[in-house]
GULO-517225 format. One record per residue (C-alpha): residue number from 0; x, y, z; residue in one letter. Coordinates in steps of 0.1 Angstrom, whole numbers, always signed. Example, Ala and Ser with C-alpha at 12.3 -4.5 7.8 and 13.67 -1.06 7.14 Angstrom:
BEGIN
{0,{+123,-45,+78},A}
{1,{+137,-11,+71},S}
//
This chain:
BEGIN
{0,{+769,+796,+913},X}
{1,{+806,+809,+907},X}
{2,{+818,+777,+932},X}
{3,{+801,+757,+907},X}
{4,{+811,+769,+877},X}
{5,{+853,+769,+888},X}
{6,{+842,+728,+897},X}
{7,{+830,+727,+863},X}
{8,{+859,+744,+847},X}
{9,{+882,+726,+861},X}
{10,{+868,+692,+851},X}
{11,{+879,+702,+815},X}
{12,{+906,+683,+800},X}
{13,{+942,+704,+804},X}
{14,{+951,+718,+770},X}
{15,{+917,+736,+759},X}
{16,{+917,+766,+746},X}
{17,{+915,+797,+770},X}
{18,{+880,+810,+777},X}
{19,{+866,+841,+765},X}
{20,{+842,+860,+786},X}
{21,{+845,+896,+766},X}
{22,{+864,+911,+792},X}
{23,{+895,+912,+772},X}
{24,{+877,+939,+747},X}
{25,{+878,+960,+775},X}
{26,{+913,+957,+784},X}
{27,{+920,+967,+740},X}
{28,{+895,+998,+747},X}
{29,{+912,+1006,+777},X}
{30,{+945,+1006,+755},X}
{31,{+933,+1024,+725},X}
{32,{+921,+1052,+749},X}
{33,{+958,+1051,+763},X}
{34,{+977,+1048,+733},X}
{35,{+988,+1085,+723},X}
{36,{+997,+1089,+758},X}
{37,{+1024,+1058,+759},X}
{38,{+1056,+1062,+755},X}
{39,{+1063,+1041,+728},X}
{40,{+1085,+1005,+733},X}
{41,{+1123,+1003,+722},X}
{42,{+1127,+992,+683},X}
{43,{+1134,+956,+686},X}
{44,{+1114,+948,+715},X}
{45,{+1075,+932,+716},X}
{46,{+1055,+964,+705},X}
{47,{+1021,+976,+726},X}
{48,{+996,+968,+699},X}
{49,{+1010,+935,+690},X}
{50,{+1009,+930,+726},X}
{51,{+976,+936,+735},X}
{52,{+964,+919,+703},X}
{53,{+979,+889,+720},X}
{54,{+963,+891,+749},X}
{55,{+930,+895,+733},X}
{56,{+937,+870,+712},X}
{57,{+948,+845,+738},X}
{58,{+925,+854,+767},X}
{59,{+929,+849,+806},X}
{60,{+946,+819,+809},X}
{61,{+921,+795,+827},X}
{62,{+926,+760,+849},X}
{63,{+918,+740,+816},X}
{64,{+957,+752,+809},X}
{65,{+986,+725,+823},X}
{66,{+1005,+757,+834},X}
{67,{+974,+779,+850},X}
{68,{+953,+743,+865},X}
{69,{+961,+748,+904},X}
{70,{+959,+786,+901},X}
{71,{+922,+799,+890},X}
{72,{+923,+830,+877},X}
{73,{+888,+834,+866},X}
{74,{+876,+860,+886},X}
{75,{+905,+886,+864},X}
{76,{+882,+878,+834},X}
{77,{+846,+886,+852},X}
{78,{+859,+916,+867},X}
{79,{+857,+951,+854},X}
{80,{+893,+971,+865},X}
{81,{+901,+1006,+861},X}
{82,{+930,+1023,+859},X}
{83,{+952,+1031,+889},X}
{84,{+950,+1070,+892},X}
{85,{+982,+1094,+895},X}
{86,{+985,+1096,+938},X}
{87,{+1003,+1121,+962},X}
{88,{+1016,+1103,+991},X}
{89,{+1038,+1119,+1019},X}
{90,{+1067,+1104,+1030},X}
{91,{+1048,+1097,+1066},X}
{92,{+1027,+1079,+1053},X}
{93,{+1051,+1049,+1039},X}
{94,{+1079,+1055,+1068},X}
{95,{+1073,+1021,+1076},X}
{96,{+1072,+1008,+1046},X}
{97,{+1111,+1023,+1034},X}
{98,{+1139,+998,+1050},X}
{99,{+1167,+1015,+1073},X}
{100,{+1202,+1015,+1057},X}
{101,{+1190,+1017,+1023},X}
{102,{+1183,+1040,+995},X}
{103,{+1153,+1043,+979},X}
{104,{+1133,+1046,+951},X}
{105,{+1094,+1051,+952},X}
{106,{+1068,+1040,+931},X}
{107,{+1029,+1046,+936},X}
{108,{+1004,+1033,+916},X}
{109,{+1031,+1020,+892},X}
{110,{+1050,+1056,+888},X}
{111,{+1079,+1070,+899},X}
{112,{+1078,+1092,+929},X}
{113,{+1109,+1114,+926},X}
{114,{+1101,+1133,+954},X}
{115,{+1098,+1103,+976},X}
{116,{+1133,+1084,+963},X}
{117,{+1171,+1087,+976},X}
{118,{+1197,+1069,+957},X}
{119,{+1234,+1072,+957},X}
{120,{+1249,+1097,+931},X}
{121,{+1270,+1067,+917},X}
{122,{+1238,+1050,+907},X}
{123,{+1221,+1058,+878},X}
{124,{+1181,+1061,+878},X}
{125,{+1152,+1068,+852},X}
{126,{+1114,+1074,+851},X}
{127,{+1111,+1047,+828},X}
{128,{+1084,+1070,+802},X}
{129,{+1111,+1096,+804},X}
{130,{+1141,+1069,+787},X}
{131,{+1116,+1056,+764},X}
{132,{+1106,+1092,+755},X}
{133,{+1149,+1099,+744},X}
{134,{+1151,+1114,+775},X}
{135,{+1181,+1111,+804},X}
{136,{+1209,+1095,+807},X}
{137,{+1197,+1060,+806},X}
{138,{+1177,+1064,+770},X}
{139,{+1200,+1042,+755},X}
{140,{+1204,+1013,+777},X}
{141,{+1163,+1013,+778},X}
{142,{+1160,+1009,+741},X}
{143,{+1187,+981,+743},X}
{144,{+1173,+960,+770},X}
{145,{+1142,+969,+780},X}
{146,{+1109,+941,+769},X}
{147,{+1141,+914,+752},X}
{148,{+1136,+890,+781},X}
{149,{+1099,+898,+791},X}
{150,{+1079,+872,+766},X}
{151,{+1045,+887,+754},X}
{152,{+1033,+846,+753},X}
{153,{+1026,+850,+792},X}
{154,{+991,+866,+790},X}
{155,{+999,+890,+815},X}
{156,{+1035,+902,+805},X}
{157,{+1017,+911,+774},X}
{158,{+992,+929,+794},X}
{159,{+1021,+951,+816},X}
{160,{+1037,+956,+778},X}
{161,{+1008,+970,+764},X}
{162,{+996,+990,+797},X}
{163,{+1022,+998,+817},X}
{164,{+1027,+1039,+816},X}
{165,{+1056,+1044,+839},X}
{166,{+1083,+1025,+862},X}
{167,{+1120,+1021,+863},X}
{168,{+1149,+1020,+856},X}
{169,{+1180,+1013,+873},X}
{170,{+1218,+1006,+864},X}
{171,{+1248,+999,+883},X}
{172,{+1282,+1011,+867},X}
{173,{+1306,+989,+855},X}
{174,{+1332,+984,+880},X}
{175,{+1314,+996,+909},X}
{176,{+1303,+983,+940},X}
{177,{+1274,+1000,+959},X}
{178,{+1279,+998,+997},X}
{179,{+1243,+1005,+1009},X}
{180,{+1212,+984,+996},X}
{181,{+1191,+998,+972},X}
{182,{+1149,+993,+978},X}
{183,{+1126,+998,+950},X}
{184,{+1090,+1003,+968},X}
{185,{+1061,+995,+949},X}
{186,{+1031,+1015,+965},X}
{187,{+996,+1002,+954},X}
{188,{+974,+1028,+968},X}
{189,{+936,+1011,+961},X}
{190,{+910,+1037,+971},X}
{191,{+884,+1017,+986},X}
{192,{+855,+1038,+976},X}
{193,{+860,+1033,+939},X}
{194,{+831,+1016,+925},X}
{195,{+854,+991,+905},X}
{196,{+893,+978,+915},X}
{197,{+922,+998,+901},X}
{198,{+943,+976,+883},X}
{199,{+980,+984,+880},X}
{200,{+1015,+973,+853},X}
{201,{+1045,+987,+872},X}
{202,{+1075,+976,+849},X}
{203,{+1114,+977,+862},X}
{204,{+1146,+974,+844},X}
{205,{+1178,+966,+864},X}
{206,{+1208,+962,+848},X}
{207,{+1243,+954,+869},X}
{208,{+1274,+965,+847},X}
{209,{+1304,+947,+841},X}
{210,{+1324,+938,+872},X}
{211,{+1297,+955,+897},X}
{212,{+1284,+945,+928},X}
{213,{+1249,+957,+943},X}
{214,{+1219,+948,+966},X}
{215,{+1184,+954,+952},X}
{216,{+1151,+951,+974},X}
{217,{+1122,+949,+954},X}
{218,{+1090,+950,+978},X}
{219,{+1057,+953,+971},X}
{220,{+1026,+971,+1001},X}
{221,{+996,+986,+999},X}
{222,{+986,+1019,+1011},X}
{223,{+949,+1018,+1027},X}
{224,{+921,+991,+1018},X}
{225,{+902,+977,+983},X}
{226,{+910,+955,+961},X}
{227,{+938,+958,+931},X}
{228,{+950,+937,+904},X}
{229,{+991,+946,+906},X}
{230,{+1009,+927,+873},X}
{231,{+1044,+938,+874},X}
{232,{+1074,+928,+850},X}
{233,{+1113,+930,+862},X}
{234,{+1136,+927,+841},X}
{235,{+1180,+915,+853},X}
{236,{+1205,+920,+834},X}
{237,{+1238,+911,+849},X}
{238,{+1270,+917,+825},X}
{239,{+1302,+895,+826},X}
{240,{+1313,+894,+864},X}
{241,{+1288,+914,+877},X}
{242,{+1275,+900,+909},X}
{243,{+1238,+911,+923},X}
{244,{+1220,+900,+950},X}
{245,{+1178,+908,+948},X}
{246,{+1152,+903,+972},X}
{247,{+1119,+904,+961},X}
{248,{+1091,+909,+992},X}
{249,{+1054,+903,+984},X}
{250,{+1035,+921,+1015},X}
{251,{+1006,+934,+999},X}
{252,{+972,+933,+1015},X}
{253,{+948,+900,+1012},X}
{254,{+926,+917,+989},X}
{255,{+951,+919,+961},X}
{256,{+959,+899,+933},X}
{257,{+995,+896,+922},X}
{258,{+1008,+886,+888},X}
{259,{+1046,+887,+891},X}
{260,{+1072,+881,+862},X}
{261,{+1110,+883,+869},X}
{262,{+1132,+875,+837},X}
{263,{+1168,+871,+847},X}
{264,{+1199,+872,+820},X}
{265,{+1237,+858,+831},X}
{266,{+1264,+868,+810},X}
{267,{+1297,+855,+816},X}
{268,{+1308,+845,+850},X}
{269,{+1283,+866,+865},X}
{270,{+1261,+861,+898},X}
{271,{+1229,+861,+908},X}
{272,{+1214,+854,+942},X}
{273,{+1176,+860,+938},X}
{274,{+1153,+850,+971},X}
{275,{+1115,+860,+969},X}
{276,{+1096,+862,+998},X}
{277,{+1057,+862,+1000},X}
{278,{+1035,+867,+1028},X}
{279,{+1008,+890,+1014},X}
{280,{+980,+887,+996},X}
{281,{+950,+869,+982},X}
{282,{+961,+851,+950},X}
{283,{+1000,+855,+941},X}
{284,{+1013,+840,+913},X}
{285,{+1054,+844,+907},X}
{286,{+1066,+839,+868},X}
{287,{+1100,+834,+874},X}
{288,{+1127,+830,+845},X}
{289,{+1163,+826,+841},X}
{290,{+1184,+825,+807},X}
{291,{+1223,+815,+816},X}
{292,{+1237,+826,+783},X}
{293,{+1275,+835,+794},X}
{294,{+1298,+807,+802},X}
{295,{+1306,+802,+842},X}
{296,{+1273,+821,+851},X}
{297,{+1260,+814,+887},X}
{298,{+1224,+818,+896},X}
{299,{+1205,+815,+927},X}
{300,{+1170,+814,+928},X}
{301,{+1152,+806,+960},X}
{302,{+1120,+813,+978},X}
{303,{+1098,+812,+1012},X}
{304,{+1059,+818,+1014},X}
{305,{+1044,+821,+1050},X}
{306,{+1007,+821,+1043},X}
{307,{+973,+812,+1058},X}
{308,{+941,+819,+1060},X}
{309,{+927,+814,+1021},X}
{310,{+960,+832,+1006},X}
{311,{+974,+810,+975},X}
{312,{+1009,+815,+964},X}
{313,{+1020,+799,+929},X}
{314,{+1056,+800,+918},X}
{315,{+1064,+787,+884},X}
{316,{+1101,+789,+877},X}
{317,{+1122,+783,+843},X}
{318,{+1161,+784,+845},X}
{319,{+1177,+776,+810},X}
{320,{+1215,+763,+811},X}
{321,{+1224,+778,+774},X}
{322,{+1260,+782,+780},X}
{323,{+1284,+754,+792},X}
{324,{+1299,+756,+827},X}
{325,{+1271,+769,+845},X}
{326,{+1256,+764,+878},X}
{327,{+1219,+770,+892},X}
{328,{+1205,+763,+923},X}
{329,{+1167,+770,+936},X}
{330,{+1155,+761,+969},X}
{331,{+1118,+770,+979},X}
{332,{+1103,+765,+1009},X}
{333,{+1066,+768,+1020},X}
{334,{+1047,+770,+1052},X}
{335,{+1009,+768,+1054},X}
{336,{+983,+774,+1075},X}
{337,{+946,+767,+1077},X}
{338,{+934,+767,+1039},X}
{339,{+961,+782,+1020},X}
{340,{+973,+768,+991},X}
{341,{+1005,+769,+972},X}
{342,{+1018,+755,+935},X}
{343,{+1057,+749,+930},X}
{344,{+1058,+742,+892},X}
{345,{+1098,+743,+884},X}
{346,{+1121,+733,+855},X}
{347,{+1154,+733,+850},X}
{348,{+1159,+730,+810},X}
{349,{+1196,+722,+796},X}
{350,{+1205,+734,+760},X}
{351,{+1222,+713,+735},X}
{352,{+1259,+720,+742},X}
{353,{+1254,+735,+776},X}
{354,{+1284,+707,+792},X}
{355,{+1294,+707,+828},X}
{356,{+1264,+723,+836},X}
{357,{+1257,+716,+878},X}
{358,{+1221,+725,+888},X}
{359,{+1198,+714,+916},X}
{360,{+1163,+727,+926},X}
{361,{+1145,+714,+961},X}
{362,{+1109,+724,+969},X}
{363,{+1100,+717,+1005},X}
{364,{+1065,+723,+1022},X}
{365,{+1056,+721,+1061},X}
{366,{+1015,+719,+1064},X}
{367,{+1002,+734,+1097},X}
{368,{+969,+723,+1089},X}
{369,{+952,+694,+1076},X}
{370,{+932,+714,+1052},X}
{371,{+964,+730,+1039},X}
{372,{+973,+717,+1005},X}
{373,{+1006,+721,+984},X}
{374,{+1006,+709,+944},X}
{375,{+1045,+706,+945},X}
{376,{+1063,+697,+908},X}
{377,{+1103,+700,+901},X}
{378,{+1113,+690,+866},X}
{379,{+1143,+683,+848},X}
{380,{+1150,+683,+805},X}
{381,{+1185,+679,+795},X}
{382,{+1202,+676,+766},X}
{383,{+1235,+673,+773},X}
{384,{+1255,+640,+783},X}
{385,{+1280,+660,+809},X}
{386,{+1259,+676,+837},X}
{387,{+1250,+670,+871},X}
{388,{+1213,+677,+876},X}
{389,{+1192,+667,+906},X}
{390,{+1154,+675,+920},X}
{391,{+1133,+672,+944},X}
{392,{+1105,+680,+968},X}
{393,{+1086,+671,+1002},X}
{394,{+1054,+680,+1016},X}
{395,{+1042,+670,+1053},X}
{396,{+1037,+680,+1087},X}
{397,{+1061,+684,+1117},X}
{398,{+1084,+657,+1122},X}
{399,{+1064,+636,+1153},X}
{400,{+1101,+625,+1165},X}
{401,{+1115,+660,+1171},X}
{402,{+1082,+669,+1184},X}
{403,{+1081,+640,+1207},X}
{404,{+1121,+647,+1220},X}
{405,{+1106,+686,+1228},X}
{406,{+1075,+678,+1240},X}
{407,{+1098,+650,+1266},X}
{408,{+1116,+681,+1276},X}
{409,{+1088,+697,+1290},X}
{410,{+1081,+718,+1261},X}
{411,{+1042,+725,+1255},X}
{412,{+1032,+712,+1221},X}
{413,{+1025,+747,+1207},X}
{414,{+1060,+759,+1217},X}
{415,{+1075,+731,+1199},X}
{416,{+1054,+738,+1173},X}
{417,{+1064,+772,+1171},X}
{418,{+1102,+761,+1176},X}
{419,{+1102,+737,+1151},X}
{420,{+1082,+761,+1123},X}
{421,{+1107,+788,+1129},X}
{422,{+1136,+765,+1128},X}
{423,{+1124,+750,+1092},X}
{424,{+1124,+788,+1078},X}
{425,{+1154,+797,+1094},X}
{426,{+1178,+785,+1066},X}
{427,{+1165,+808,+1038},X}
{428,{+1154,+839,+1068},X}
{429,{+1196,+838,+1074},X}
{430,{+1203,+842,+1035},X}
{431,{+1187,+876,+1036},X}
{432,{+1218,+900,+1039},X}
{433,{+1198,+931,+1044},X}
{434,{+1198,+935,+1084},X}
{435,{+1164,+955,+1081},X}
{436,{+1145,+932,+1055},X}
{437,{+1159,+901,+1077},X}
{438,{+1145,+921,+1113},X}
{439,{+1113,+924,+1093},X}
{440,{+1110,+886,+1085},X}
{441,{+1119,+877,+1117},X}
{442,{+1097,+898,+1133},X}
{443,{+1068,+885,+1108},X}
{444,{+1075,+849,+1115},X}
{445,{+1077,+850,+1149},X}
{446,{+1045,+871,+1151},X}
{447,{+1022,+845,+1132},X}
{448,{+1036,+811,+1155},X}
{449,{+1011,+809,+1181},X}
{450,{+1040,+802,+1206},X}
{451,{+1062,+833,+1192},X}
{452,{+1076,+848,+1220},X}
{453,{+1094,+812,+1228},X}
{454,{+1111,+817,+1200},X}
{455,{+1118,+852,+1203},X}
{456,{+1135,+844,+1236},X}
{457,{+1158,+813,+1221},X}
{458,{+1168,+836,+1196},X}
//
């Protein structure tokens, strides 16, 4: 019966309003149980009532929206979630999880693990309830930044807003550059014998000060089996000349759901190289945002989801060219297996007065399977008459020429395969700069081609 009512819903014209199955009462009693607890929200910024009246008002977002109609999300509003519980986890137990030559900060169940994180002395870290409490040396930079990029009109940034109990935050000093990478480790621990899923809001705040330079890893597992509902918000801040590169790594297990938001702010002549990387779990949708508001800002926003099986992956990208001289380039590349499915909704938006601005966005697809399927859709809106602006975007199987010239060699056709697969990720696998996060993509890759140890040995 739930097949046919998604065929149903769908068949609705895009537009209607959301649908409302009660389930967003719960979410406001969940809230008002919570509320003395929560640290309260910076003066300024969206606050947690108004954002859970939002949410309530405006309901899970359902595929009779032009922005939600590839990616269903109906079974969030049938399902009954609980609260992901406070969890002690050794450092054995997510050894494999924390990336050689980096530092490390730990979250579980969206809170800070103190116990379980190593950073450098010259970076400065909060517990997120702890700045918004007044308390620590990053109070102030919380109450000035924290929720002004994060828009409460997403259904589920107002859900994190209104929920999210701990996380945190991070900030570079001006003027310095941090030698080793820096991995924030979200831990989604989902304890299986819970009678409903644990739902979870981890929130973090990164801000890169004024002539700095840093690495960030943002990855994302799970820690034993059951499903969980993880809706985190990031928010970037990179001051004038800063220059950050961030990674983030979706590897979570197939029985999650993950609601992503990363808001990005340039200010002048900063950088930003961003690449996010999903191969984990069930239904993954990636909000990703990017205001350019300093003059001779650079951002990079690319991508690469490896999935199979009945994974979907959605990435919906917004980069806004406010100030003049800017550049912005995204590049996301996809490759498919079996019945997966993926959505690449991206626009590149030009302000009034935003001149010289150079910006190009590609979105490029390889189907392994002919029941694979890819809903692929760059856009551009400009309004400004000096720019140079292109997209684009490709969907279809292995080229039958290069697999013809291999397969003439004597190569088997599941070695060229393989070959070929490995050899169409390869561009954005050698932008990772991380030696241990690019070993572990490698590794990943080559472990899913059905002729991976040919490549391992070309390598």
């Amino acid at each position: 019966m739930e097949a046919v009512a998604s065929t149903q819903e769908a068949a609705q014209p895009a537009g209607s309003p959301a649908r409302k199955d009660g389930r967003e009462h719960e979410w406001l009693a969940r809230f008002e149980k919570l509320e003395a607890e929560l640290p309260p929200m910076p003066e300024g910024a969206p606050g947690r009532r108004q954002a859970i009246e939002h949410f309530v008002e405006r309901g899970v977002p359902t595929v009779r929206e032009e922005e939600w109609r590839f990616t269903n999300v109906a079974e969030i509003a049938r399902t009954s979630y609980r609260p992901a519980p406070p969890v002690a986890v050794e450092r054995e137990q997510i050894a494999g999880l924390l990336l050689d030559g980096c530092r490390h900060v730990v979250l579980v169940n969206g809170r800070l693990a103190a116990d379980l994180s190593r950073l450098d002395e010259n970076v400065a870290a909060s517990s997120l309830a702890d700045a918004l409490r007044g308390e620590g040396p990053l109070a102030a930079l919380v109450g000035e930044t924290l929720g002004r990029e994060a828009p409460i009109e997403h259904p589920f940034v107002a859900l994190n807003t209104a929920l999210f109990e701990d996380g945190v935050a991070l900030a570079i000093p001006a003027r310095e550059r941090v030698e080793e990478p820096i991995q924030i480790l979200h831990v989604t621990v989902p304890q299986e014998a819970s009678s409903a899923p644990v739902a979870l809001f981890p929130r973090v705040l990164l801000v890169a000060g004024e002539s700095s330079e840093a690495t960030v890893v943002e990855s994302y597992a799970t820690l034993g089996e059951g499903p969980a509902l993880v809706a985190p918000v990031t928010e970037v801040f990179c001051r004038d000349n800063a220059s950050l590169r961030h990674y983030r790594v979706e590897a979570e297990s197939t029985e999650t759901t993950h609601l992503a938001t990363l808001q990005v702010e340039l200010e002048r002549s900063a950088a930003l190289l961003s690449l996010s990387l999903s191969y984990g779990g069930g239904l993954v949708r990636n909000d990703m945002g990017g205001a350019m508001r300093g003059e001779g800002s650079n951002c990079t926003l690319d991508g690469l989801y490896f999935i199979t099986g009945r994974q979907h992956v959605d990435f919906h990208m917004r980069m806004d060219h406010i100030a003049p001289h800017c550049s912005s380039h995204e590049l996301f590349k996809g490759i498919l297996d079996q019945r997966a499915r993926a959505v690449f909704n991206g626009l590149i938006y030009v302000h009034k007065g935003a001149q010289k601005t150079d910006a190009k966005q590609t979105n490029r697809n390889l189907l392994l399977s002919p029941e694979a399927m890819v809903n692929s859709n760059p856009q551009l809106e400009i309004f400004a008459d000096d720019v140079r602006c292109t997209h684009g975007s490709t969907i279809g199987q292995l080229d039958p020429d290069a697999m013809f010239y291999m397969r003439s060699r004597g190569v088997d056709p599941e070695a060229a395969e393989s070959l070929l697969t490995y050899a169409f990720a390869s561009e954005l696998v050698d932008r990772v700069h991380v030696p241990a996060l690019r070993e572990e993509l490698e590794r990943l890759l080559i472990e899913r081609l059905p002729q991976g140890d040919v490549v391992r040995h070309v390598m």
